[in-house]
KOLMI-698371 format. One record per residue (C-alpha): x, y, z. Coordinates in steps of 0.5 Angstrom, whole numbers, padded with zeros to 4 digits, always signed. Layout:
% KOLMI-698371
XYZ
...
//
This chain:
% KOLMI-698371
-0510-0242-0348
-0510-0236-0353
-0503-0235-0357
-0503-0228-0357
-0496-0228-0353
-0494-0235-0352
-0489-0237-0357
-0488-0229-0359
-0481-0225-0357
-0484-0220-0354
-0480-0215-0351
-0477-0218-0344
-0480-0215-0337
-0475-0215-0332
-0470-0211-0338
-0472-0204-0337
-0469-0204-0329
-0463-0209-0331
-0461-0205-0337
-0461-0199-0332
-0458-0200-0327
-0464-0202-0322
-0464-0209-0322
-0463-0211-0314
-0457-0216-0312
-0455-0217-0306
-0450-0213-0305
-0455-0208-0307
-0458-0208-0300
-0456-0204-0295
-0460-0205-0287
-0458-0199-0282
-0452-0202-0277
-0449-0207-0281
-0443-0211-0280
-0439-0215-0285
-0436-0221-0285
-0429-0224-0288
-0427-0231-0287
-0420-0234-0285
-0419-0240-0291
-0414-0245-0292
-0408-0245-0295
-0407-0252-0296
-0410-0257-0300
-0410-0262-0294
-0407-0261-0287
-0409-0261-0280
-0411-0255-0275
-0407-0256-0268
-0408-0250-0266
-0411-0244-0268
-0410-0236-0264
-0414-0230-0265
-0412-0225-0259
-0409-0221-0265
-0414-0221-0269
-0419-0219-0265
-0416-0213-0262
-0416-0209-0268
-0420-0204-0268
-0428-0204-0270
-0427-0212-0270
-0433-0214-0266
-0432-0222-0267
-0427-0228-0268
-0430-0235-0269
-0428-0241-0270
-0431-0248-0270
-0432-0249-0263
-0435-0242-0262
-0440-0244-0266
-0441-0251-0264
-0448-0251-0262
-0449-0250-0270
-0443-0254-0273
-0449-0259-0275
-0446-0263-0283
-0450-0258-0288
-0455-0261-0292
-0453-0264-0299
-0457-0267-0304
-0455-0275-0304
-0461-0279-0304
-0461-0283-0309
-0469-0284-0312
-0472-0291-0310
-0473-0293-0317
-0465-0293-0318
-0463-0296-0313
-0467-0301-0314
-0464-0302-0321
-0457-0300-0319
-0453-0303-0315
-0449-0297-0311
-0443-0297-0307
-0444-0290-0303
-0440-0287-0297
-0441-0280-0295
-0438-0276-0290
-0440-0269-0286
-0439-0262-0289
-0439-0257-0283
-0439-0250-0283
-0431-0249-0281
-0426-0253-0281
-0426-0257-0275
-0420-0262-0274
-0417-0262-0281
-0418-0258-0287
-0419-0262-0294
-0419-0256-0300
-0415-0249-0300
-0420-0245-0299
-0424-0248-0293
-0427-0244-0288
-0423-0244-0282
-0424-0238-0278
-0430-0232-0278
-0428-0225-0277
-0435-0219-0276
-0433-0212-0276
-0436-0205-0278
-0433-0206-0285
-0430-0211-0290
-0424-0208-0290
-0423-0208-0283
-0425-0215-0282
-0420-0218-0288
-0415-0214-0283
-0417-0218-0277
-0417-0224-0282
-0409-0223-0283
-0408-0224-0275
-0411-0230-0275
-0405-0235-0273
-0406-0242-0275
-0401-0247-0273
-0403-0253-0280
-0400-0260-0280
-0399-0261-0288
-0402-0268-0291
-0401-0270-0297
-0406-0268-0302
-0410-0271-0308
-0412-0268-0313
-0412-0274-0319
-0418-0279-0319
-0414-0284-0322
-0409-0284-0316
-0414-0283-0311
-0416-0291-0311
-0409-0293-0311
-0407-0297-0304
-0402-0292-0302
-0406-0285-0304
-0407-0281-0298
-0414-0282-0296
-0419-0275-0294
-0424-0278-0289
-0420-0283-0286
-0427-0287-0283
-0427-0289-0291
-0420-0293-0292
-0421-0290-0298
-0423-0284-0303
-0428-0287-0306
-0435-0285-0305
-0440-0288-0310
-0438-0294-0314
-0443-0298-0319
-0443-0302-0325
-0449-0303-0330
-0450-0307-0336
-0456-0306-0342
-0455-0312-0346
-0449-0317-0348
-0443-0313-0349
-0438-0317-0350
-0441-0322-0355
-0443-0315-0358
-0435-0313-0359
-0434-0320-0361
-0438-0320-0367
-0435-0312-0369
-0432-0310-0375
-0429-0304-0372
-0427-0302-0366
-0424-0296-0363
-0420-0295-0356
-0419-0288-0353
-0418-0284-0347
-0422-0278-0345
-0420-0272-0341
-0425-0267-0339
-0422-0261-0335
-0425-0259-0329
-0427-0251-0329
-0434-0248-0327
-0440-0242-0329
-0436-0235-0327
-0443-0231-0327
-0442-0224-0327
-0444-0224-0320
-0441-0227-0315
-0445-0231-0310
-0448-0227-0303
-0451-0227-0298
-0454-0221-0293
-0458-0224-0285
-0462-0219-0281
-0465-0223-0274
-0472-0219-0271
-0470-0221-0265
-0479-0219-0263
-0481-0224-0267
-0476-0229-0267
-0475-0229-0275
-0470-0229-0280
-0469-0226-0286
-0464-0228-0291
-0462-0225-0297
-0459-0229-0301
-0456-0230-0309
-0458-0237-0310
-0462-0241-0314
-0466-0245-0308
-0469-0241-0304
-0473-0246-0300
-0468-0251-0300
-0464-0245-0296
-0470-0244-0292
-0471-0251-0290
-0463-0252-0289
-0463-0246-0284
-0469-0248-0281
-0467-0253-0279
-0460-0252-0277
-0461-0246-0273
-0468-0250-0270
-0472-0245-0271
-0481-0246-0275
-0480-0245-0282
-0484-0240-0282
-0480-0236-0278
-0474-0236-0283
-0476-0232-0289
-0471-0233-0295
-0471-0229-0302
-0467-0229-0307
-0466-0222-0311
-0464-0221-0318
-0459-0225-0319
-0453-0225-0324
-0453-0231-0327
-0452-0238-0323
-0451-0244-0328
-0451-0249-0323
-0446-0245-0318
-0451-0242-0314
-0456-0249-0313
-0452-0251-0308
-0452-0251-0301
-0446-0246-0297
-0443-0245-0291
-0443-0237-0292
-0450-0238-0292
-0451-0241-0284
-0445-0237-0282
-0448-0231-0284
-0455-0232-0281
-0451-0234-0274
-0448-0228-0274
-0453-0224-0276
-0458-0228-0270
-0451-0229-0264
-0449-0220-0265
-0457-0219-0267
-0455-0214-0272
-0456-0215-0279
-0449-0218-0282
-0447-0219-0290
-0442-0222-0294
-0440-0220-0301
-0436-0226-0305
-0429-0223-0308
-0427-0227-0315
-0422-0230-0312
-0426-0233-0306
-0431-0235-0312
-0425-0238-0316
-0422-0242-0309
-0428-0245-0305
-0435-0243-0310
-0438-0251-0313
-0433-0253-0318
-0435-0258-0324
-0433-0262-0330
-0427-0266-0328
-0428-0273-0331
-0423-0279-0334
-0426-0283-0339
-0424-0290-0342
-0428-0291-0348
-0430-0296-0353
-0434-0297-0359
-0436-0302-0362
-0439-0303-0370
-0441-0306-0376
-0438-0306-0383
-0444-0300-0384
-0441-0297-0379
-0448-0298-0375
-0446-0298-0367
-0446-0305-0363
-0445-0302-0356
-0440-0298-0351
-0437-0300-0347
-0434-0294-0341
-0429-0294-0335
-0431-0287-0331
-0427-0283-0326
-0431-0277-0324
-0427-0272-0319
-0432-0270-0313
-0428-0265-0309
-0427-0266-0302
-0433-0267-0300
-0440-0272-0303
-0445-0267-0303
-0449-0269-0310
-0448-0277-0308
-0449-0281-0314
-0453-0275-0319
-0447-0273-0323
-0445-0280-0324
-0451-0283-0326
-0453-0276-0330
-0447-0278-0334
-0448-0285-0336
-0455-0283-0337
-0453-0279-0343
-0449-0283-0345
-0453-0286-0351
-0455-0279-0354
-0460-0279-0360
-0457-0285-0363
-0458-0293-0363
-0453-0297-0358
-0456-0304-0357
-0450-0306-0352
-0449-0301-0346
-0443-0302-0340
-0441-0298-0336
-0435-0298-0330
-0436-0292-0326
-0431-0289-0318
-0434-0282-0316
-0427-0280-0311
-0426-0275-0307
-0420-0270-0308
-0417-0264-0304
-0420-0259-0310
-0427-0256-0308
-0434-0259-0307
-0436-0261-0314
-0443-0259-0317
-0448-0260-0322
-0445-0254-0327
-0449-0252-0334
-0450-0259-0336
-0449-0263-0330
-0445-0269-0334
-0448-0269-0341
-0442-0264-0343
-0437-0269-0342
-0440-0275-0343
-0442-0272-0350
-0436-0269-0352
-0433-0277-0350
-0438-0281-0355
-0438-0276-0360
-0430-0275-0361
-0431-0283-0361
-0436-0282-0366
-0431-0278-0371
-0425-0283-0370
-0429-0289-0371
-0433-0285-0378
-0423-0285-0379
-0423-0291-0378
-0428-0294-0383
-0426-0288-0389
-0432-0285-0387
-0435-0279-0387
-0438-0277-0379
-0444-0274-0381
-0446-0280-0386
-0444-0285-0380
-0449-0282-0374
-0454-0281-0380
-0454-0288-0380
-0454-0289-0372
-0460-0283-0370
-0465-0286-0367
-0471-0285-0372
-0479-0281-0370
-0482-0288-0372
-0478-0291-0366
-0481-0286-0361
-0483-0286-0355
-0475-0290-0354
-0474-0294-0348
-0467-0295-0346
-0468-0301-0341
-0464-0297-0335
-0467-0291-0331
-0466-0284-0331
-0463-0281-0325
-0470-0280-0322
-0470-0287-0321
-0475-0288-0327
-0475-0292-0334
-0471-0288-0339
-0476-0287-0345
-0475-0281-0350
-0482-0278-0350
-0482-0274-0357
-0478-0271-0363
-0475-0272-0369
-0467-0273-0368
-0465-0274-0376
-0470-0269-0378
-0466-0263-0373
-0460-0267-0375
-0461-0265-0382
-0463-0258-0381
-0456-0257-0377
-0451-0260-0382
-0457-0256-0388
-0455-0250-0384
-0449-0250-0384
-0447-0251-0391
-0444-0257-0390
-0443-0260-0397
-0440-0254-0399
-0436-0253-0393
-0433-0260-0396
-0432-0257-0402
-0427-0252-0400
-0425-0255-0395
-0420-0258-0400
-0418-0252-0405
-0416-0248-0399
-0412-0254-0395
-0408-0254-0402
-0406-0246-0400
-0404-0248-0393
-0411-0245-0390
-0414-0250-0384
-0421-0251-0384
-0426-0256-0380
-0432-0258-0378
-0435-0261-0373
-0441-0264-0371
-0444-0266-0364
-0451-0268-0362
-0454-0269-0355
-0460-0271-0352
-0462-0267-0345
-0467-0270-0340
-0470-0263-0337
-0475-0261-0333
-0473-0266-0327
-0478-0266-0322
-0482-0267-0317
-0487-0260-0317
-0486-0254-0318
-0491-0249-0315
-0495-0242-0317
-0500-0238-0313
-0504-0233-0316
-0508-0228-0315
-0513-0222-0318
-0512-0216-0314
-0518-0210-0315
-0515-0207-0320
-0516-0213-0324
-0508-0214-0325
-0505-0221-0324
-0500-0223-0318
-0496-0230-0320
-0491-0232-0315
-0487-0238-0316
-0482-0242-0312
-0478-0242-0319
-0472-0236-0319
-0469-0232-0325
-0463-0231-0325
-0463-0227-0331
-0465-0232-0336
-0472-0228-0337
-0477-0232-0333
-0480-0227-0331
-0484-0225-0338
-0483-0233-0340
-0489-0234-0334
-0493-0228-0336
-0493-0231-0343
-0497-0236-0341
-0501-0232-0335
-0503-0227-0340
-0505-0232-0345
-0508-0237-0339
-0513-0231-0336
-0514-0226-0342
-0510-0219-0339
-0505-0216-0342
-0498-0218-0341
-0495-0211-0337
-0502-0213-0332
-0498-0219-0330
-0493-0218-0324
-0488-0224-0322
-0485-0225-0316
-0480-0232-0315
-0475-0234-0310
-0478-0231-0305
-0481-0237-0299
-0486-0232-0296
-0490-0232-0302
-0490-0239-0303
-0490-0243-0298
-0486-0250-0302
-0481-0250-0308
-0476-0253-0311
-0471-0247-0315
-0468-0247-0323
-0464-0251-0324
-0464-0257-0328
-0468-0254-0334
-0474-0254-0330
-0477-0248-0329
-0481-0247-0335
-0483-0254-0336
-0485-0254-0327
-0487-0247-0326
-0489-0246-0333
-0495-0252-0332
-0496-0250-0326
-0498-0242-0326
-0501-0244-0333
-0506-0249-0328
-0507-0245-0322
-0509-0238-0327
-0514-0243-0331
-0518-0244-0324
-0517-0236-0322
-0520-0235-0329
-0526-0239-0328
-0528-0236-0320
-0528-0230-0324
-0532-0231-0330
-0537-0234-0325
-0538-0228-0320
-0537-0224-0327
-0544-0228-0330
-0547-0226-0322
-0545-0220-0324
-0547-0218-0331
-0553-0223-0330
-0551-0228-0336
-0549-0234-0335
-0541-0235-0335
-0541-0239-0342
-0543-0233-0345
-0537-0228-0342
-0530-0227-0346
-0523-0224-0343
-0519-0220-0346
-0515-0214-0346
-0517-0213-0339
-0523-0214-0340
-0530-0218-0339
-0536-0218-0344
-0542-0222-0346
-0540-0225-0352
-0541-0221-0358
-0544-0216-0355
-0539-0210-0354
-0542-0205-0350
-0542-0210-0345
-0535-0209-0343
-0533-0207-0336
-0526-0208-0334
-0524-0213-0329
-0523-0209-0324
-0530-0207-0324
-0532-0214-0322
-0527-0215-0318
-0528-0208-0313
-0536-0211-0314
-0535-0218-0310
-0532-0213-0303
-0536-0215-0297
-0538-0207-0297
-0542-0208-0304
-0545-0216-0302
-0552-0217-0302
-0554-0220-0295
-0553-0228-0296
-0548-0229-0303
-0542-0233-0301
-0534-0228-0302
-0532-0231-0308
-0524-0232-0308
-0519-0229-0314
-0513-0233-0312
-0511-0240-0314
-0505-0244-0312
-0503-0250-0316
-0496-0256-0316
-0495-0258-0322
-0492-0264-0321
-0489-0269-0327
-0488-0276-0326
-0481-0276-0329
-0477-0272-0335
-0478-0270-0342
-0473-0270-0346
-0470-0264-0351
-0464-0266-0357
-0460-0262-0360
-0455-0261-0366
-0449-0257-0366
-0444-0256-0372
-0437-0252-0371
-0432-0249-0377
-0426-0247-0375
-0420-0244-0378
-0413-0247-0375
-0406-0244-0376
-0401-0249-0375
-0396-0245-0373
-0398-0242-0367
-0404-0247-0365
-0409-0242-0365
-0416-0243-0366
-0421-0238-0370
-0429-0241-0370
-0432-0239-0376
-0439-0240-0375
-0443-0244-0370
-0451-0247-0372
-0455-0250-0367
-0461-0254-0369
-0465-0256-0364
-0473-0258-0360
-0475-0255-0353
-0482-0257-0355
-0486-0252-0355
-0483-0245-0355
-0485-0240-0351
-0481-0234-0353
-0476-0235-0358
-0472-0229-0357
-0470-0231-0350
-0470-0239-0353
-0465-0236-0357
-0460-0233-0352
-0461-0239-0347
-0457-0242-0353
-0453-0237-0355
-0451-0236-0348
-0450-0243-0346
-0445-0243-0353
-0440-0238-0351
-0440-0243-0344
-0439-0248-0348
-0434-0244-0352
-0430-0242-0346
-0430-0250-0344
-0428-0252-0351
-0422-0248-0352
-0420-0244-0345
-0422-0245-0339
-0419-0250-0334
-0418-0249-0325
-0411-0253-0325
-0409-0255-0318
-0401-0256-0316
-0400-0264-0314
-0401-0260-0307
-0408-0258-0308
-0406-0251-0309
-0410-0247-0314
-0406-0244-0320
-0411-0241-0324
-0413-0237-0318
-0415-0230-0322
-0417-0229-0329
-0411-0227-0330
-0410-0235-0331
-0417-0238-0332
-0420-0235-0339
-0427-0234-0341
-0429-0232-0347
-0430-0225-0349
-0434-0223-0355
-0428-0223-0360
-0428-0231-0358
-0436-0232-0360
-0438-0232-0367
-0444-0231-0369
-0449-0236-0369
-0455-0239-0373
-0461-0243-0369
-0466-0247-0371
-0473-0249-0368
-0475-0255-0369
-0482-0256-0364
-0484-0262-0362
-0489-0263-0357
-0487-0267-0351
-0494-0271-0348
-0491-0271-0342
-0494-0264-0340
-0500-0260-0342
-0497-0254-0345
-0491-0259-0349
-0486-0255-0347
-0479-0259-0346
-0473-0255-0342
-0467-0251-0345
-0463-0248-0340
-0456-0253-0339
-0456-0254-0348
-0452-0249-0350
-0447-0252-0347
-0447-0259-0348
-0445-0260-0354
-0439-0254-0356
-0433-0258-0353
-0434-0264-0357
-0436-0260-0364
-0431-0256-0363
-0425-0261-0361
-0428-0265-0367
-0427-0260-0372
-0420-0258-0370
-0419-0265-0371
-0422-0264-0378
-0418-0258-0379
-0412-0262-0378
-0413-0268-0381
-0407-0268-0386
-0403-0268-0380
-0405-0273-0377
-0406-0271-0370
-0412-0274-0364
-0414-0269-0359
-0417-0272-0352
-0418-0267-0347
-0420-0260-0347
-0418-0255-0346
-0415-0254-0354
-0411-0249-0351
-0406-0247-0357
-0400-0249-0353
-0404-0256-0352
-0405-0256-0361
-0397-0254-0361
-0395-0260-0357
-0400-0265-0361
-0397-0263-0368
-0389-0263-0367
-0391-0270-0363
-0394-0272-0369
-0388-0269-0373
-0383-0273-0369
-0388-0279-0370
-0387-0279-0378
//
């Protein structure tokens, strides 16, 4: 394949109808005779329904529908989830997991303030929520969990009581000998980690639009999601309808992060409305909705040790894990087994063991979210890293200097599987030498030296440096289907979907390069199952590695169909052709070009001699991968602290990192930067806080901050290519790392900044009330 686009940063396709205004989200379309839907959702975190009264709500004028559970019982199957734990990691970890069904509705009990209950369709969302507000609902309030520790005491309230407790999945693992590791350590340190729960907060909110053909018995939904197919799939078989009578597509969407790859009741109950009134039916999420029922993420309690020698070289760790599910196991053993997975990082840990309860609480549904475990646990073994580098008097980048696995001991093998249930072997990089460019970046040694000067004038400085390693690019396939119109323009579909991160001009890079056309004759088409008929959807930081692989194969094949009926064509054999620039040409001999269009409109069966075979100009392929790559990153933070006031002011923020191959580094760079402000907001701001009765207290964003452009400071990125082996064009993801490594660089260097007073942060947010609280502890404590 050529380079004339891959690998540069060229301007993104989809930019000039998103910057205008004329990107397409849902609640952009509009079908004629619509109705609209609003939902009745719980206002307690854990209560039974004994009766629930609508005559009220449906006399208003314009409601056309109530419904609850038992209207729609027919349909009220459990909704699909994503639990299967892959056979290779069962086989290797002994797992204890239980899973109850999540309905639609409410059926006999609600388990999250924010669970739907009842279903009003009017002529217009206004007059739906007026019929929503008569709805009467007689709850018998329970009480509520909402801490993963309490959740396994013996007295803790229990949410599904066939159960008889709240755990759903449990599981121990060990690699090596641990305890004879701590026994020999020179070093030792102990700590407690809290890691928030808060969630992605796109721009748009989630939607959903159903229009039923009641001629044909098919069924298109709309949808902002990230998994078309799996939404198709799940509807299909809900509603009992053939696959491909149900036809999901997802429009531009604003942002997902995780949030929008999941599986929601809105998404069957507008399709049943849509398919019971047979007229089209929508649903637009407010932010309030967003904040109460959307996936939520995060959420974990770690108890951490890490054992050393005198060199401080790490001899093993040792972690006790809680992770808060929410109400329901819809994700089985992923997030745990993803956390414990990342727990090691670029660095040498010979002993590892680890003690792990996922529990259920009355909070809403927990998701993979941007990172999907490795921002917690990151930020766990990173903290624990600069306490142990205290510990010893010694500085923390010299400590991970000499514990970062080196590019001689590549491929790494970890002796445990990866949560695609195969072995866990690092496949490419150079940790140290991306770790160097990072701390070399941010002028560290010079930092140091002011550091000092400026500690003497009574202003706070720090730097914090954390590392990670990702596995990206999770299988099983990815698909493309592409074809070569007469115009001799290329068509590549993709079960792959933006949601504004540029994936359409990523795979045209490599379609324009892979068959020789300009890259404004590539037209891509995702998220849409009439397209393509199987696929998997972004998320994971997959796409480019899956869909990337894949388009790259399939526009090999249509190129070489095509050189072949080109060489018929130009009577030469197709060795001796040349694409380029839309246009076909025996090699050297320039007065031989004739545009792609040309062979193409020659190959019709109106311009055939008699007896030569049509030849096809389209090719579809499935990329598969027999496991992940990895990608690595290094993040170094600098800080301004005021003492007095707790507030918290980031100077500057540089990320080294490797993502293989890269296609386009300007959107490389905003994955970053984008990931970065994410995991700003989770350092420092944001944070879903419940009330000890499930009730949500940062219902707004009045109360749940994110980070505007005042909070994110400029940054600097390194590339730092490394090919993975693993797939033909050495990409390696890098959608989820941006955010990986924020709270812990920053938590690390606030702590710096702070070092004369001696105080420990263990939890994030670092919120300037928290920072407060922590220095007049310390005051007292002196």
């Amino acid at each position: 394949m050529g380079a004339k686009y891959f690998g540069a940063s060229v301007r993104r396709k989809e930019d000039p109808r998103l910057l205008t205004g004329r990107g397409r989200y849902v609640d952009d379309i509009v079908l004629p005779r619509t109705l609209e839907l609003a939902f009745l959702r719980s206002p307690h975190g854990h209560a039974r329904i004994r009766s629930i009264e609508v005559r009220r709500a449906a006399s208003v004028q314009g409601v056309r529908r109530v419904l609850t559970f038992e209207d729609l019982a027919r349909w009220m199957k459990p909704l699909p989830i994503f639990a299967a734990t892959p056979p290779g990691l069962a086989a290797r970890v002994k797992f204890e997991t239980k899973h109850a069904p999540q309905y639609a509705m409410a059926k006999d009990k609600v388990r999250f303030a924010g669970e739907i209950v009842a279903v009003v369709v009017a002529d217009s969302r206004y007059l739906a929520e007026d019929g929503v507000d008569l709805i009467g609902v007689d709850y018998e309030p329970l009480p509520a969990v909402v801490e993963a520790e309490a959740a396994t005491r013996p007295d803790a309230a229990v949410l599904h009581e066939e159960w008889g407790d709240n755990i759903a999945v449990a599981f121990q693992h060990a690699v090596g000998d641990s305890e004879a590791a701590f026994a020999r350590a020179t070093a030792v340190v102990r700590e407690r980690f809290r890691v928030q729960r808060y969630a992605g907060m796109p721009i748009e909110p989630r939607g959903v639009i159903a229009s039923f053909g009641a001629h044909d018995g098919s069924l298109t939904v709309w949808s902002a999601t990230q998994v078309p197919h799996a939404i198709q799939q799940g509807l299909a078989g809900i509603l009992e309808l053939p696959v491909h009578k149900v036809r999901v597509i997802a429009p531009d969407v604003g942002g997902g992060f995780g949030t929008k790859a999941y599986w929601y009741p809105e998404e069957l109950l507008v399709s049943l409305v849509a398919l019971i009134m047979n007229r089209p039916a929508k649903w637009t999420e407010d932010r309030r909705e967003h904040l109460l029922s959307a996936a939520q993420a995060r959420d974990q309690l770690h108890d951490v040790e890490v054992a050393a020698d005198h060199d401080g070289r790490i001899l093993g760790i040792r972690d006790r894990m809680w992770l808060d599910m929410g109400a329901y196991n819809t994700w089985g053993t992923a997030l745990p087994w993803n956390t414990v997975a990342h727990l090691c990082g670029p660095y040498r840990v010979p002993t590892l063991s680890v003690d792990v309860k996922a529990i259920v609480s009355n909070k809403a549904p927990n998701a993979p979210y941007r990172g999907a475990g490795r921002p917690e646990v990151v930020f766990v073994v990173d903290r624990a890293l600069d306490l142990l580098a205290r510990q010893l008097g010694m500085d923390p980048v010299e400590l991970r200097r000499r514990n970062l696995i080196r590019p001689d001991e590549l491929p790494y093998d970890l002796k445990m599987p990866y949560r695609d249930g195969n072995p866990l072997v690092y496949d490419s990089g150079d940790f140290p030498a991306t770790f160097e460019a990072a701390v070399k970046a941010a002028d560290y040694q010079q930092f140091r030296a002011e550091q000092k000067r400026l500690r003497a004038a009574g202003v706070y400085r720090g730097i914090g440096v954390s590392s990670y390693i990702e596995g990206t690019g999770l299988g099983p396939y990815e698909g493309a289907f592409v074809q070569l119109d007469l115009s001799g323009r290329l068509v590549v579909s993709t079960g792959a979907c933006s949601q504004g991160q540029g994936l359409e001009t990523s795979l045209a890079q490599i379609a324009a390069d892979t068959f020789g056309v300009p890259l404004e004759w590539v037209t891509v088409i995702g998220g849409d199952t009439q397209m393509i008929p199987f696929g998997i959807g972004t998320f994971a930081s997959r796409s480019a590695v899956l869909a990337g692989n894949a388009v790259a194969t399939a526009c090999t094949e249509v190129r070489r169909k095509f050189l072949e009926a080109a060489a018929k064509f130009l009577e030469v054999a197709a060795e001796d052709l040349e694409l380029g620039d839309g246009q076909v040409q025996v090699r050297g001999v320039p007065d031989s070009a004739v545009p792609l269009g040309r062979v193409v409109q020659a190959c019709l069966p109106t311009h055939r001699a008699p007896g030569v075979a049509q030849p096809s100009f389209e090719a579809s392929f499935y990329h598969h991968v027999p496991t992940v790559t990895y990608a690595n990153a290094t993040h170094v933070a600098q800080v301004e602290v005021d003492p007095d006031t707790g507030a918290v002011k980031l100077l500057r923020y540089v990320v080294a990192h490797d993502c293989g191959r890269v296609i386009n580094p300007m959107i490389v760079d905003g994955q970053i930067h984008g990931g970065v402000a994410q995991g700003i907001g989770g350092a420092l701001l944001e944070e879903l806080v419940y009330d000890e009765s499930g009730q949500l207290l940062s219902g707004s964003f009045m109360d749940y901050l994110v980070p505007t452009a005042m909070e994110v400071p400029r940054m600097t990125t390194l590339h730092m290519q490394f090919p993975s082996p693993r797939n033909p064009l050495g990409i390696k993801g890098v959608g989820e790392g941006g955010a990986i490594s924020p709270p812990a660089a920053i938590s690390n260097a606030i702590e710096d900044a702070l070092a004369p007073f001696g105080i420990r942060i263990t939890r994030t947010p670092v919120s300037p009330s928290s920072l407060v609280t922590l220095l007049a502890e310390a005051e007292r404590a002196s």
